[in-house]
N, C-alpha and C positions, 0 to 999 in steps of 0.2 A: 494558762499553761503554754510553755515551749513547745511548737512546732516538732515532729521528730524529724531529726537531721537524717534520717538514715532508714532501708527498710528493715536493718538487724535491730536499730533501735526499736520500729514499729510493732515487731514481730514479740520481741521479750515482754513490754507492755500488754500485748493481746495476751500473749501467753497467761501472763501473771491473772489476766482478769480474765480468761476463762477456767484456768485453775483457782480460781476463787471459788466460782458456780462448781466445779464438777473436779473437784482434786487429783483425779484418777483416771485412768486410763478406760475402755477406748476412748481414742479421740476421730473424730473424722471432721474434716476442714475444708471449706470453699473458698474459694475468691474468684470473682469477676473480675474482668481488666486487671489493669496493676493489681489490682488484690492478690490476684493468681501470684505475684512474685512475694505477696507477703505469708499468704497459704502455706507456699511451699518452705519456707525462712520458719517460717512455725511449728510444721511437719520435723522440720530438723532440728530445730531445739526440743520438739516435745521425744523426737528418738534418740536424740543426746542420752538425753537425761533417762533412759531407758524405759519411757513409756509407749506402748502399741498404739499406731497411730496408721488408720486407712488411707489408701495412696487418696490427696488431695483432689479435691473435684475442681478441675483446672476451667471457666467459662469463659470463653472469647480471651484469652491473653495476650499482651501488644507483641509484636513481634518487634526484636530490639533492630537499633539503628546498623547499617552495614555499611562499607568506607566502601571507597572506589571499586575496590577488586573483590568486591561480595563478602566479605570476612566480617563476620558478626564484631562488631562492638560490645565490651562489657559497659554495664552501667557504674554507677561509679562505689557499688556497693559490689563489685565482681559479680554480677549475675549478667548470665546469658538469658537465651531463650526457657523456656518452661520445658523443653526436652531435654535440652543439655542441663539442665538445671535438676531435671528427676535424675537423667541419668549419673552425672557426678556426686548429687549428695543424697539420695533420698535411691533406695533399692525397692523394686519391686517386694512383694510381699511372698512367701513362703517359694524361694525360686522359681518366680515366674517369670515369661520372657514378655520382652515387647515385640510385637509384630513388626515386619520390615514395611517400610513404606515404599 
């Protein structure tokens, strides 16, 4: 098998094979390291698709690369960090807020 080029490509694949095992909703989803950005890519196809899905259990996640002037880097799949990343596509669960840091 081809490599996936991609974590949207990696994420559709997981998808498809845990929809295989469990067709239905809930779903709740982990990833360690890079996983963490695949977790969340998963989270948001399975709420696409209008399945209930528990906010991702995010473990140790990389922090992305930043240029000179501290300005986050996307990767090259448009993913930021795993906060910018909950907060733009993936909403807290029955209006909840997230704490300030």
């Amino acid at each position: 098998a081809e490599p996936h080029r991609s974590v949207a490509a990696m994420a559709e694949e997981y998808v498809a094979a845990i929809r295989a095992e469990q067709a239905s909703a809930p779903y709740f989803l982990g990833g360690f390291c890079a996983g963490a950005y695949i977790a969340i890519e998963m989270a948001r196809l399975l709420r696409d698709a209008g399945e209930a899905v528990l906010p991702p259990l995010l473990i140790d996640p990389p922090r992305p690369p930043r240029n000179d002037e501290g300005t986050e880097i996307p990767d090259a799949d448009g993913l930021l960090t795993s906060r910018s990343l909950w907060d733009s596509r993936l909403s807290l669960p029955g209006g909840l807020k997230r704490q300030q840091e």
